[in-house]
ZALO-758625 format. One record per atom (N, C-alpha, C): residue number from 1; x, y, z; atom name. Coordinates in Angstrom, 1 decimal, padded with zeros to 4 digits. Example, Ala and Ser with C-alpha at 12.3 -4.5 7.8 and 13.67 -1.06 7.14 Angstrom:
+------+--------+--------+--------+------+
! resi !     xx !     yy !     zz ! name !
+------+--------+--------+--------+------+
!    1 !  013.2 ! -005.7 !  007.8 !    N !
!    1 !  012.3 ! -004.5 !  007.8 !   CA !
!    1 !  013.2 ! -003.3 !  007.8 !    C !
!    2 !  012.8 ! -002.2 !  007.1 !    N !
!    2 !  013.7 ! -001.1 !  007.1 !   CA !
!    2 !  012.9 !  000.0 !  007.9 !    C !
+------+--------+--------+--------+------+
END
This chain:
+------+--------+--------+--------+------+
! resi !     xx !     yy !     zz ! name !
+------+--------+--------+--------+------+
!    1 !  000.8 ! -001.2 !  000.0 !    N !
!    1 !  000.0 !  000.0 !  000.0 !   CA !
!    1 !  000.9 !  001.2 !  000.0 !    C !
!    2 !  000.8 !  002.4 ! -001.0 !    N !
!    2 !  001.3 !  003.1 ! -001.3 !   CA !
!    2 !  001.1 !  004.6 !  000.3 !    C !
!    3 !  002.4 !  005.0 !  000.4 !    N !
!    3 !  002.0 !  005.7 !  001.9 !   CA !
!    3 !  001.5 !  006.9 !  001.4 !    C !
!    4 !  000.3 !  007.6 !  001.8 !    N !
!    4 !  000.2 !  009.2 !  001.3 !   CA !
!    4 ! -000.1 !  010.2 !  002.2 !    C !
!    5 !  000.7 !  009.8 !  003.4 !    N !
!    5 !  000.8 !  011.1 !  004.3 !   CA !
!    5 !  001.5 !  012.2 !  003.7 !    C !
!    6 !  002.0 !  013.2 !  004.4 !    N !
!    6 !  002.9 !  014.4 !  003.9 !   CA !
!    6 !  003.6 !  014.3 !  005.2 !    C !
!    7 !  003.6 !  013.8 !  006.0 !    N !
!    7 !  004.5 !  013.8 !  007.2 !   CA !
!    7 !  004.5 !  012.0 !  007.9 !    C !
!    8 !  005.6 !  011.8 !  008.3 !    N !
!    8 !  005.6 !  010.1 !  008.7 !   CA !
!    8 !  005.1 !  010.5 !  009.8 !    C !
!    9 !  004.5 !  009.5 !  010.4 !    N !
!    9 !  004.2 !  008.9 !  011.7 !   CA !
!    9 !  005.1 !  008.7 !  012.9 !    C !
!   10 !  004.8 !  009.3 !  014.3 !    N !
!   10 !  006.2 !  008.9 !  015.1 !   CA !
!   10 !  005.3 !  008.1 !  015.8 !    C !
!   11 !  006.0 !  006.4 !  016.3 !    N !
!   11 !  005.1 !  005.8 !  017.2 !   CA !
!   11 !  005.0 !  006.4 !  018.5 !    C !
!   12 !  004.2 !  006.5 !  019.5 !    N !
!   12 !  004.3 !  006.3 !  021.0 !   CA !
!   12 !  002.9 !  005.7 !  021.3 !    C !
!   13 !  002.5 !  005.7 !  022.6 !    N !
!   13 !  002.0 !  004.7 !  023.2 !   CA !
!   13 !  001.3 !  006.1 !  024.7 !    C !
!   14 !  000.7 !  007.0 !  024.1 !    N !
!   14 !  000.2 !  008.3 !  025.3 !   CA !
!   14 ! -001.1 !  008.4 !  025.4 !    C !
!   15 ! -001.1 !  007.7 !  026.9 !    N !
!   15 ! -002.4 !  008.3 !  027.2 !   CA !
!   15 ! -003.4 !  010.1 !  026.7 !    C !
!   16 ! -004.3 !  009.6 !  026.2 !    N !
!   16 ! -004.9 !  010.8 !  026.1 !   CA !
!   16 ! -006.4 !  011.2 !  026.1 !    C !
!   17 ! -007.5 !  012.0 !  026.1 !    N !
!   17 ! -008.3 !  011.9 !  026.2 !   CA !
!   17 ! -009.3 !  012.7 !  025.1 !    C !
!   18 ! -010.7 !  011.9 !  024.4 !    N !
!   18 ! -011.1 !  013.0 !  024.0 !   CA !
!   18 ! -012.1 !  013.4 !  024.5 !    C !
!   19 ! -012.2 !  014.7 !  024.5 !    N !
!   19 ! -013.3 !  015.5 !  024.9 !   CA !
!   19 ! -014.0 !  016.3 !  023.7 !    C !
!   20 ! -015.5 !  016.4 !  024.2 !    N !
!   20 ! -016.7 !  016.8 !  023.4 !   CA !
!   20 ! -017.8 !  016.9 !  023.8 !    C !
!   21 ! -018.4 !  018.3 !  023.9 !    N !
!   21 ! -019.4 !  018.7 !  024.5 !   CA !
!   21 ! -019.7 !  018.1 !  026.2 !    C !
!   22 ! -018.8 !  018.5 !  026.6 !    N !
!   22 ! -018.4 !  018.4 !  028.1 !   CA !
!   22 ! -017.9 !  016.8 !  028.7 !    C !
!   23 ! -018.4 !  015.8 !  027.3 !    N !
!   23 ! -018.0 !  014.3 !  027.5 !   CA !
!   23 ! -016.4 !  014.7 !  027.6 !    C !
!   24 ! -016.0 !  013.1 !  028.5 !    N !
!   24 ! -014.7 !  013.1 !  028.4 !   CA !
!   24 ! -014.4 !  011.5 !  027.9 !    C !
!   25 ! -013.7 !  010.9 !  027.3 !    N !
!   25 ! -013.3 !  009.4 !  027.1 !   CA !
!   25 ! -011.7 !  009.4 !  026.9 !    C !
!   26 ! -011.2 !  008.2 !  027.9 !    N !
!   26 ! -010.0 !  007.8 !  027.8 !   CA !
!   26 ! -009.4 !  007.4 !  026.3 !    C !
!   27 ! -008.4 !  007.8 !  025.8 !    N !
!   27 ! -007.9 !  006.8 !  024.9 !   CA !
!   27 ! -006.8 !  006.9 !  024.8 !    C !
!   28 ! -005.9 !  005.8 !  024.0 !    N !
!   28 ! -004.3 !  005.9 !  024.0 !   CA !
!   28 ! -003.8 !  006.7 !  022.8 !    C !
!   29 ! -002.9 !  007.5 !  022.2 !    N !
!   29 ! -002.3 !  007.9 !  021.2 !   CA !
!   29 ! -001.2 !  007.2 !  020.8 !    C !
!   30 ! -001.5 !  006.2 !  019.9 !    N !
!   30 ! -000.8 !  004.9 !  019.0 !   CA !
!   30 !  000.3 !  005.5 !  018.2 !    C !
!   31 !  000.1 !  007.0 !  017.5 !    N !
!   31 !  001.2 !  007.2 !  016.6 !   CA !
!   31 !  000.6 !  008.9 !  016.2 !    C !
!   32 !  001.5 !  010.0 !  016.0 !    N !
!   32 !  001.3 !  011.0 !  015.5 !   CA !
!   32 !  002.2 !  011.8 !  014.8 !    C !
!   33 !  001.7 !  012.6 !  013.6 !    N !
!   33 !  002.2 !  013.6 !  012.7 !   CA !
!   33 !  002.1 !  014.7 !  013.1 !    C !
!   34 !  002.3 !  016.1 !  012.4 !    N !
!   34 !  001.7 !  017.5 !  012.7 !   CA !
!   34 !  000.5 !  017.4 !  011.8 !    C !
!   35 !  000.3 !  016.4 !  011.4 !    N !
!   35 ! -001.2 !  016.5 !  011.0 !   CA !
!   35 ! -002.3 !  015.7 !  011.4 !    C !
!   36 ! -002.3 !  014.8 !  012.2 !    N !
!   36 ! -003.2 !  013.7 !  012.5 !   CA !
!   36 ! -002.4 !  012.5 !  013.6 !    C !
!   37 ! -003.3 !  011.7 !  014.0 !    N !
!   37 ! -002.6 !  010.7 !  014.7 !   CA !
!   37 ! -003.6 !  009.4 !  014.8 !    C !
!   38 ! -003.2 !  008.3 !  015.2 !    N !
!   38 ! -004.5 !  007.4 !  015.3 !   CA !
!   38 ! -004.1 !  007.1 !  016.5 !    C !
!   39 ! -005.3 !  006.8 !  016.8 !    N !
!   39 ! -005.8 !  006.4 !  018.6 !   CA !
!   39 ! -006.4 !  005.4 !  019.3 !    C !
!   40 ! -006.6 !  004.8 !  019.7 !    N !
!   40 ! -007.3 !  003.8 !  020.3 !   CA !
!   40 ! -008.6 !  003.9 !  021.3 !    C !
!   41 ! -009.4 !  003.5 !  021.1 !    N !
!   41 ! -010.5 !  003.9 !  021.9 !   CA !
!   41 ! -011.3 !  002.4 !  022.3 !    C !
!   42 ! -012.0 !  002.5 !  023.6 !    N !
!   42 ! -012.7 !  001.6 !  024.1 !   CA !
!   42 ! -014.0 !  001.0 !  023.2 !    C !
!   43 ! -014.9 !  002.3 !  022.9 !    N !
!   43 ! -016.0 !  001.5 !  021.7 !   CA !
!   43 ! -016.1 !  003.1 !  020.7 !    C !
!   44 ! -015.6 !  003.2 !  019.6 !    N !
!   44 ! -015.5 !  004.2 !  018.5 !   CA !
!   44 ! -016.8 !  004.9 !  018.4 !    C !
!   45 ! -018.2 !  003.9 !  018.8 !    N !
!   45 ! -019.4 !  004.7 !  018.0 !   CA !
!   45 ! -019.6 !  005.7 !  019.2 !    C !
!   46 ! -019.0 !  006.1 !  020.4 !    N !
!   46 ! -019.1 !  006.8 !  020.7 !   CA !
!   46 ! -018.1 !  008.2 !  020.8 !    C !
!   47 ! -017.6 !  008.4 !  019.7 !    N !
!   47 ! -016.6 !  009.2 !  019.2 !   CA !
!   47 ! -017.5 !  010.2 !  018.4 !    C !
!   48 ! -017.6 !  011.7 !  018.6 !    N !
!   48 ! -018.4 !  012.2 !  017.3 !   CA !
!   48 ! -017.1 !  012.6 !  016.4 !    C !
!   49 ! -018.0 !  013.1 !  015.3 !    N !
!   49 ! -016.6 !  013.4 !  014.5 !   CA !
!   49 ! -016.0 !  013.8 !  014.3 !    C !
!   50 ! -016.4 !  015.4 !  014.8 !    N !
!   50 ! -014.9 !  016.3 !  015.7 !   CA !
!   50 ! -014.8 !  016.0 !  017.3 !    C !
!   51 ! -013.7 !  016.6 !  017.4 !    N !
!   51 ! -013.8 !  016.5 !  018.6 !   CA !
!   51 ! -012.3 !  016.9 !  019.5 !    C !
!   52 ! -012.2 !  017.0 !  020.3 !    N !
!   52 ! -010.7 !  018.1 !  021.2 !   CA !
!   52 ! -009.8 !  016.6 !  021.5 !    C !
!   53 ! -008.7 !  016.4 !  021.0 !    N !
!   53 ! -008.1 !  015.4 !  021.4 !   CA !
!   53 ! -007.0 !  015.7 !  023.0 !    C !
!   54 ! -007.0 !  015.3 !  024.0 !    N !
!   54 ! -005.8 !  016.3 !  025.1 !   CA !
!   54 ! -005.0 !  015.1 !  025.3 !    C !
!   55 ! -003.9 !  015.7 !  025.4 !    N !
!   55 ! -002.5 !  014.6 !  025.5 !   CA !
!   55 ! -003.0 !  014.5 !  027.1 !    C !
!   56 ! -002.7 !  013.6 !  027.8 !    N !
!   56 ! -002.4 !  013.5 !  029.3 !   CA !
!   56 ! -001.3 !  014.2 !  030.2 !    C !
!   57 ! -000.2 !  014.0 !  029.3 !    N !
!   57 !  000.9 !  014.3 !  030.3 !   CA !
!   57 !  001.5 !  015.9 !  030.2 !    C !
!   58 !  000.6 !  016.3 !  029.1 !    N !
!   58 !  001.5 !  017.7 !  028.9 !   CA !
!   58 !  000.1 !  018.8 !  028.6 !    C !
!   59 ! -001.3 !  017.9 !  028.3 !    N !
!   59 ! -002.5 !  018.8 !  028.3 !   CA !
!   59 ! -002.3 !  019.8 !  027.1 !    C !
!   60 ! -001.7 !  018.8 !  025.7 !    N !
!   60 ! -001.4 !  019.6 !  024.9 !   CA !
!   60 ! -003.2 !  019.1 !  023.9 !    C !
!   61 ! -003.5 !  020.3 !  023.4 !    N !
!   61 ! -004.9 !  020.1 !  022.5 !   CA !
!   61 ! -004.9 !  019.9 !  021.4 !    C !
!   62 ! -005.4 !  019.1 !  021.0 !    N !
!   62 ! -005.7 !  019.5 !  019.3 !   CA !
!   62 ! -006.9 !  019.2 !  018.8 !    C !
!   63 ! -007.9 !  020.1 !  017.6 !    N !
!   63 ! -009.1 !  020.2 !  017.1 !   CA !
!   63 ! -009.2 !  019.1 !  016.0 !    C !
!   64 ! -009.5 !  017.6 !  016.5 !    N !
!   64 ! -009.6 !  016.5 !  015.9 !   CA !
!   64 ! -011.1 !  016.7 !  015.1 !    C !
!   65 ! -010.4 !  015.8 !  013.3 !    N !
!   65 ! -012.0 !  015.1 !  012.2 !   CA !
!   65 ! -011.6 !  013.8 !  012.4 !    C !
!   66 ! -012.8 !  012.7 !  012.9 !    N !
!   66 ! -012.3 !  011.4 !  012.3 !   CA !
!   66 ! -011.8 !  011.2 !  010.4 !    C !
!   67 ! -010.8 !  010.5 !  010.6 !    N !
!   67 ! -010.4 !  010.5 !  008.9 !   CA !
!   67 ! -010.8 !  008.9 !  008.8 !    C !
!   68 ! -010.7 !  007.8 !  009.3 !    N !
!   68 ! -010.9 !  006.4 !  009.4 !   CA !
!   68 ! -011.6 !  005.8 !  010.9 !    C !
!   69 ! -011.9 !  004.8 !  010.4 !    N !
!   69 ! -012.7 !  003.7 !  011.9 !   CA !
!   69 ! -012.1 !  002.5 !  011.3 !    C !
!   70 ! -011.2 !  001.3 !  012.5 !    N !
!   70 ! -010.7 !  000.3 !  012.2 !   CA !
!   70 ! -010.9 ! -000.3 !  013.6 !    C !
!   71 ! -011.9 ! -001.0 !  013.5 !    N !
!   71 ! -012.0 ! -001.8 !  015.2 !   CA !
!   71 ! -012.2 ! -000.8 !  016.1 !    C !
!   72 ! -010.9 ! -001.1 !  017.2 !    N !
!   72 ! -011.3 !  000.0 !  017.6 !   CA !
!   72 ! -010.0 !  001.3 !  017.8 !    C !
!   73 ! -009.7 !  001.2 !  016.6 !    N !
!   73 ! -008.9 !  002.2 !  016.2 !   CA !
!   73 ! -008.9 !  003.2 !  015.3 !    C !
!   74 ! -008.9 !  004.9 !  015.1 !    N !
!   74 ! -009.6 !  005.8 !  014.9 !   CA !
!   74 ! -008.3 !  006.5 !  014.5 !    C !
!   75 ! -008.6 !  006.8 !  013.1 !    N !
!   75 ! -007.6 !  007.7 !  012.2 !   CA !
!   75 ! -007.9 !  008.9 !  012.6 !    C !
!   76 ! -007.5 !  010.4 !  013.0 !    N !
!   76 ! -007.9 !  011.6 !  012.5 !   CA !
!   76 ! -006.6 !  012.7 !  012.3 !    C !
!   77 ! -007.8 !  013.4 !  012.1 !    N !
!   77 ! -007.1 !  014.6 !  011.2 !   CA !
!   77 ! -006.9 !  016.1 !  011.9 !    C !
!   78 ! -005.8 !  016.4 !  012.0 !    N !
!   78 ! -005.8 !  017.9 !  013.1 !   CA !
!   78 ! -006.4 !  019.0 !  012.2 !    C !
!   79 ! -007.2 !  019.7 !  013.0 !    N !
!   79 ! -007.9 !  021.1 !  012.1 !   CA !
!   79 ! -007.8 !  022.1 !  012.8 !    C !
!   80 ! -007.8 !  023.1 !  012.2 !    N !
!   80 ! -007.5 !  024.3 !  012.9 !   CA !
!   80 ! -008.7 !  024.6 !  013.4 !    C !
!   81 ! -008.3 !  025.0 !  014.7 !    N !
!   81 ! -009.9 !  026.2 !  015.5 !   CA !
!   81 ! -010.5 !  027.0 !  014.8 !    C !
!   82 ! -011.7 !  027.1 !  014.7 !    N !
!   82 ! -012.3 !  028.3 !  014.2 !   CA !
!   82 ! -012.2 !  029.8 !  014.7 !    C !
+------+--------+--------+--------+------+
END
């Protein structure tokens, strides 16, 4: 499969959480770019499709789109704030 990021993937393994509309849900951060990262989550259909992703350990933010759904692992895409 041909790769079509613009930026590689760094792995790590970071707790993180998303938040949306006051919800909060645990998940892990599996790998990230400056443009996107995929994550791990307990059950996906409760993910909307944007949504605030926050690092754990440094409470760093970013304005997540789902880009993919794989089990229970969740492509997205960083977007800028409005």
């Amino acid at each position: 499969m041909e790769e079509k990021r613009k930026h590689p993937r760094t792995e790590i393994n970071q707790p993180a959480y998303v938040s949306s509309g006051g919800s909060v849900m645990s998940c892990m951060v599996r790998n990230i770019s400056p443009e996107g990262a995929a994550i791990d989550v307990e059950n996906p259909a409760y993910v909307p499709p944007n949504f605030r992703l926050v690092m754990a350990d440094d409470s760093t933010v970013y304005e997540c789109r789902i880009a993919w759904i794989q089990k229970n692992r969740i492509g997205v895409t960083f977007v800028d704030a409005p």
